[in-house]
N, C-alpha and C positions, 0 to 999 in steps of 0.2 A: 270336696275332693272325691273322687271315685277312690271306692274300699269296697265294691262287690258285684260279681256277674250272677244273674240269675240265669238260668235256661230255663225254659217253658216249652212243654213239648205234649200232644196228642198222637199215641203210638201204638195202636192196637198190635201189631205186628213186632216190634223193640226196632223196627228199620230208624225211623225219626230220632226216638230215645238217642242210639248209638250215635246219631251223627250229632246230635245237639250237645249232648253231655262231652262229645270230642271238640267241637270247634270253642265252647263254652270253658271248657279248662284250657285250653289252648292259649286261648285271647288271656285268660289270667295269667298264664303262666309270665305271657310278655307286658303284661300289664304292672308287673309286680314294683318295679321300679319307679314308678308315679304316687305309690301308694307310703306314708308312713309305715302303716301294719303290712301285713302280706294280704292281698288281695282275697276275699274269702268267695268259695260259688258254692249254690244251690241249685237245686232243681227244681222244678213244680210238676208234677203227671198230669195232665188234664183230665186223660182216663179215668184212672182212680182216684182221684182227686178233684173233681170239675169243682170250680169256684162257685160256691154257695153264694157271696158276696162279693162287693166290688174290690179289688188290688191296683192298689196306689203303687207306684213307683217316683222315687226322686233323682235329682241330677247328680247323687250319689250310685248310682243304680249302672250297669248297662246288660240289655236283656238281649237274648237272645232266643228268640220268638221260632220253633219247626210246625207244621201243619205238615199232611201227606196232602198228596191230591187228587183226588177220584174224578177220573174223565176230565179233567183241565180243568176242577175248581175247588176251592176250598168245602170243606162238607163243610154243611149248615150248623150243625153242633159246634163245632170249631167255630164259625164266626160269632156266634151264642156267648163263648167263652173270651174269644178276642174283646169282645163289647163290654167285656166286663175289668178288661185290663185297664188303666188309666196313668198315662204318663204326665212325669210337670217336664215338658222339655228334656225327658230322658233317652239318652243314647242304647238307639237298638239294632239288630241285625234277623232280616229276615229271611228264612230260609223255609222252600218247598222240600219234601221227599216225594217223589213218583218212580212207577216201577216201569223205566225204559220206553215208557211209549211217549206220552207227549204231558207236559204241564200246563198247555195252555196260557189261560189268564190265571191263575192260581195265583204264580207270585207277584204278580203287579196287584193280586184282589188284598195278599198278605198285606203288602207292601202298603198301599191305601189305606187300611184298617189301621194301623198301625200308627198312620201318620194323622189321621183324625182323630186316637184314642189321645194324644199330643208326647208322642214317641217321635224321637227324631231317628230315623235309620240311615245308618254311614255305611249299612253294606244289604245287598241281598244276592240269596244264589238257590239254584236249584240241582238235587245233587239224588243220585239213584240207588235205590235198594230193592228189594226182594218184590216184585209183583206178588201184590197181597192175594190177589184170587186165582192165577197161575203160575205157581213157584218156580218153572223151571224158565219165566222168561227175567231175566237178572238175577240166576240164580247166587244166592252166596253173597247177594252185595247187600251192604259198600265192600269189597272185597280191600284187598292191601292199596291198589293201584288206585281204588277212590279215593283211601286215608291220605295219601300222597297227596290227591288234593284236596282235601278236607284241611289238608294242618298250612296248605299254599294259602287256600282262602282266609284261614284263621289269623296267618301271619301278615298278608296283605291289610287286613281287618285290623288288626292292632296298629300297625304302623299309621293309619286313617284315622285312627281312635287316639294316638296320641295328641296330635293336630289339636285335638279339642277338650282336654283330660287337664292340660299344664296351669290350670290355672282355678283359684279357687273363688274368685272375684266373676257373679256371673256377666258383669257390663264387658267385660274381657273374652268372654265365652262365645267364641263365634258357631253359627249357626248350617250344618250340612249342608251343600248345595244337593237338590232333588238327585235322582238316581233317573236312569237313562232305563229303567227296566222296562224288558218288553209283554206287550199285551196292554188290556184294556180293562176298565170295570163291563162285566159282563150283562147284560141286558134281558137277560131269560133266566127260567130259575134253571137249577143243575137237572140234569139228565137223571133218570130213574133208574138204576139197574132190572131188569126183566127178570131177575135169578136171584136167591137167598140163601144162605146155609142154613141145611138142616140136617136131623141128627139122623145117626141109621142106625140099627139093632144095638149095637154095645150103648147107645142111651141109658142112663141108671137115673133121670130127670133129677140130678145132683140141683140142680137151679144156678150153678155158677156161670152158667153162658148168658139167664138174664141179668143177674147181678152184673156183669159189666158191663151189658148192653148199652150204649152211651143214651141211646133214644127211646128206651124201652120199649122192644118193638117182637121181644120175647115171652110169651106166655110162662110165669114161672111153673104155672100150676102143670102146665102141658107143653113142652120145650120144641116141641114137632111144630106148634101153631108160631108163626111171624108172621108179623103184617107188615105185608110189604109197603104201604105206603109211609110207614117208619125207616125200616130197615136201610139204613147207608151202605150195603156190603161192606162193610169196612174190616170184616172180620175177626173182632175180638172175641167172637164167641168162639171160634175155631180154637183159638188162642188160647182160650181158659178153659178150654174141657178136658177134665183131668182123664178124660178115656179114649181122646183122640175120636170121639164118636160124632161131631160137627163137619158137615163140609157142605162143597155146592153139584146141584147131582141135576140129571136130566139133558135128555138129548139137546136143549139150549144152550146148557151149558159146553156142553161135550163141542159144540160147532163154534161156540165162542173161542173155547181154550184153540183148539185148532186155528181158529182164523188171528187171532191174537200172537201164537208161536209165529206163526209164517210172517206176519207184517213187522214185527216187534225183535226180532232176536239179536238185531245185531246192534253193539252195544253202543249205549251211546255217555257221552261224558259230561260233567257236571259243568253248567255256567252261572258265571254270575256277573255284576255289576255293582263300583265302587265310584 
């Protein structure tokens, strides 16, 4: 009998985090009625916490799996950590974060991972927060009017999850039909960012932007030095510098953010498939 939601979530930024940790209590809260005890959740960071070793889940279990998405695909670290996830026929729900522009193949890449790690997924959606490299395009999101949909998807998502929860007997236990999501598995490796964060005067080489580096791609010794052929932008170093002295600089930058505001600003809303 289902007795517990996990969320699992990779969120340099807390944009993932918030959404994950909402739709994840959400589904328990309607979930509570199926349960003898009261439904119990957790969370895992992949951030700070990336999976040393392999995590089993059962058909006690149902997870609820966030990734962001850099340029329409899941970052490589992130499929590293999915690979490590292992379901027996456990019920999950996959969801992208992306910041307004486009997600691509991301969630159909989630979606697939998921479904070979042997995760059955009864829902997936894609849903917007804060453009990690230029803040001001989705600034403030998921704002109130995401939540709105964030708690529509979670409650659609439960009533789905009931369907397959009522019984404790697995010969009884029917099995999701596929999900209609759109995109592909992708055929080329991800796009490289041109641009990295790096630090500017107020630097005091604390070391806390390598220490979370998810790819180690920050010199501890010398915090200036990234190699970019690490480097996923993803921005958690921005994120951990306790001096605000991390960001991304240079006239590349400066024509990206420009060209990024003009294509990107106007808003766009969260979808998914059940």
């Amino acid at each position: 009998m289902i007795n517990r939601v996990v969320g699992v979530y990779f969120s340099p930024t807390e944009g993932t985090a918030k959404i994950i940790r909402r739709i994840a209590s959400e589904i328990a809260q309607r979930m509570n009625d199926e349960c003898i005890e009261e439904m119990q959740v957790s969370y895992i960071d992949f951030l700070h916490e990336p999976p040393a070793d392999d995590q089993n889940y059962s058909r006690d279990d149902i997870v609820v799996v966030g990734m962001p998405a850099y340029n329409g695909r899941i970052p490589l670290p992130c499929i590293k950590m999915i690979q490590k996830m292992h379901g027996d026929g456990t019920l999950a729900v996959s969801v992208i974060d992306y910041g307004n522009s486009s997600y691509g193949d991301s969630l159909y890449e989630l979606y697939s991972f998921l479904e070979d790690q042997g995760f059955e997924v009864v829902s997936a959606g894609a849903f917007v927060s804060e453009h990690v490299m230029f803040r001001r395009i989705a600034e403030d999101r998921p704002d109130m009017e995401d939540f709105k949909k964030i708690i529509e998807f979670s409650e659609l998502t439960a009533k789905k999850l009931h369907r397959f929860c009522g019984t404790v007997i697995d010969e009884l236990r029917s099995k999701p039909a596929p999900l209609d999501v759109r995109g592909s598995m992708p055929t080329k490796s991800p796009f490289r960012i041109p641009f990295h964060p790096t630090p500017n005067s107020k630097c005091t080489q604390c070391g806390e932007c390598a220490k979370i580096c998810p790819v180690g791609a920050i010199d501890p010794e010398d915090p200036s030095k990234v190699d970019g052929k690490k480097c996923i932008a993803c921005t958690a170093c921005i994120s951990a510098c306790p001096e605000g002295a991390r960001g991304f600089h240079g006239p590349m930058c400066a024509a990206s953010r420009i060209a990024f505001e003009k294509l990107y600003s106007k808003r766009k809303d969260p979808e998914w498939f059940l």
